[in-house]
C-alpha positions in Angstrom: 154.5 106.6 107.0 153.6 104.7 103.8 152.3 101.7 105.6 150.0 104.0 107.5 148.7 105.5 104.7 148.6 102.1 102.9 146.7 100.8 106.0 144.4 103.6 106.0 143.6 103.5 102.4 143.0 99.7 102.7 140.5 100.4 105.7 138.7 103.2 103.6 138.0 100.4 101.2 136.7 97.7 103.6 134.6 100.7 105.5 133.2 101.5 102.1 132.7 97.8 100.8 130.6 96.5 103.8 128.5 100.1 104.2 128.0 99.2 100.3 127.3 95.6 100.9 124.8 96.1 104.5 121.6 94.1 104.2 118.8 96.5 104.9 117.0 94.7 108.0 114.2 97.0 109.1 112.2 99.8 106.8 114.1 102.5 108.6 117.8 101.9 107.5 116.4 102.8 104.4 115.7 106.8 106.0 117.7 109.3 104.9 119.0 107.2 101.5 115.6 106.4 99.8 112.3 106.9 98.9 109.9 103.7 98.9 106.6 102.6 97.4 104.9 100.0 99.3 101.9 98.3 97.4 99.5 95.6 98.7 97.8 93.3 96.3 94.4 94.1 95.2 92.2 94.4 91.8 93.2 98.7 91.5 97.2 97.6 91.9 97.4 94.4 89.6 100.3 94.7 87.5 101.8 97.3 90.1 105.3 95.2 89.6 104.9 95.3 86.0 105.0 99.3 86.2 107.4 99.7 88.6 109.8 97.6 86.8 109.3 99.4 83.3 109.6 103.0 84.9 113.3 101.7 86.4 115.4 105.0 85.5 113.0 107.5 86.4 112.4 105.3 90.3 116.2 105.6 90.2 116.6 109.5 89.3 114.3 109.6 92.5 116.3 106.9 94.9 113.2 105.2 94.8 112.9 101.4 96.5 109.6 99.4 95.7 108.2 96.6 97.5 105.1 94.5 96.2 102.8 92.3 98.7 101.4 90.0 95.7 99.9 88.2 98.2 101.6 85.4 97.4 105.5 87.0 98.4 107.3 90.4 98.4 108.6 91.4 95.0 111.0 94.1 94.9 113.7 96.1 92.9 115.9 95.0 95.7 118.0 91.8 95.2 117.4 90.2 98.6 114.4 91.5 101.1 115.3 90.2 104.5 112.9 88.9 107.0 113.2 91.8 108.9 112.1 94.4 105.8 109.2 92.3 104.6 107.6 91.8 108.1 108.1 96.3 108.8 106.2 96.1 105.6 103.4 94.2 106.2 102.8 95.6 109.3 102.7 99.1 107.5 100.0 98.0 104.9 98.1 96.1 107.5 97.5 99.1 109.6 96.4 101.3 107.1 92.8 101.7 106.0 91.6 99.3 103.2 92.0 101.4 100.8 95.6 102.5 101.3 96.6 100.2 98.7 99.7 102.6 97.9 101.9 104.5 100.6 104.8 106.6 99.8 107.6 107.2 102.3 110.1 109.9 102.2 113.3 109.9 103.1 113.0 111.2 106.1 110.6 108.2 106.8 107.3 109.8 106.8 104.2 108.6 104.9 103.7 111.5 102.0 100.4 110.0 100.3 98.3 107.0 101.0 96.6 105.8 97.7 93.9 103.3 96.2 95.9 102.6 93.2 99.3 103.1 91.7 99.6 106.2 89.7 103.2 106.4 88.6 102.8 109.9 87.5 101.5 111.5 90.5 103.1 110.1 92.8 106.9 111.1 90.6 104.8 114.5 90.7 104.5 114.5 94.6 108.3 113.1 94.9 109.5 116.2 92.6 107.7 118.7 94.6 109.1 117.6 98.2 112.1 119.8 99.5 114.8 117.7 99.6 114.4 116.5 95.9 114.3 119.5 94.5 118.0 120.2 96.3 118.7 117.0 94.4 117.7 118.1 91.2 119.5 121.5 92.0 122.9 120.1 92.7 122.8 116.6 90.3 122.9 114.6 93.4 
């Protein structure tokens, strides 16, 4: 009985280790664990990584994941971005309308706001105001 319970206890880890450790290959294995803000390069979101980067413990109160197109790459809060992510993501901006320089998706992988430019304030405003977030603020999750 010990060995089974050691076995068990060393699968638990593994299980959790490699669900911890899973490369994010598409937009939706994100859905259902973050929020993200994808922004496309333009004059209105220069600096957009800048921000993002400075507001770092208020993006992660809100499980928030950011993505930058500089134009030039994809700059993220995310360590890696794999070929997979960045391509969902490019396609996303590119369908939009030329001024949705800013899209916010929810965690249940809808678009909640299409912007011109990247207003930190409203959009934590929007994020605070959606259902499931205020559960999260409810029970400290």
């Amino acid at each position: 009985m010990h060995n089974v319970r050691r076995f068990l206890a060393t699968l638990l880890v593994l299980v959790s280790l490699t669900a911890y450790g899973a490369e994010m290959n598409n937009l939706g294995d994100y859905q259902w664990k973050n929020r993200l803000i994808l922004v496309q390069a333009a004059s209105e979101t220069e600096g957009a990584a800048e921000i993002l980067r400075d507001a770092r413990a208020e993006l992660d109160d809100r499980d928030v994941i950011w993505f930058v197109n500089t134009g030039e790459g994809l700059v993220s809060n995310q360590a890696t971005v794999s070929g997979g992510v960045e391509h969902d993501i490019n396609e996303l901006l590119a369908k939009g309308h030329s001024e949705d320089r800013v899209l916010l998706i929810g965690k249940d992988g809808g678009i909640k706001s299409r912007e011109s430019s990247l207003d930190l304030d409203a959009i934590f405003r929007r994020i605070d105001a959606m259902p499931m977030r205020i559960r999260e603020m409810r029970t400290g999750d």
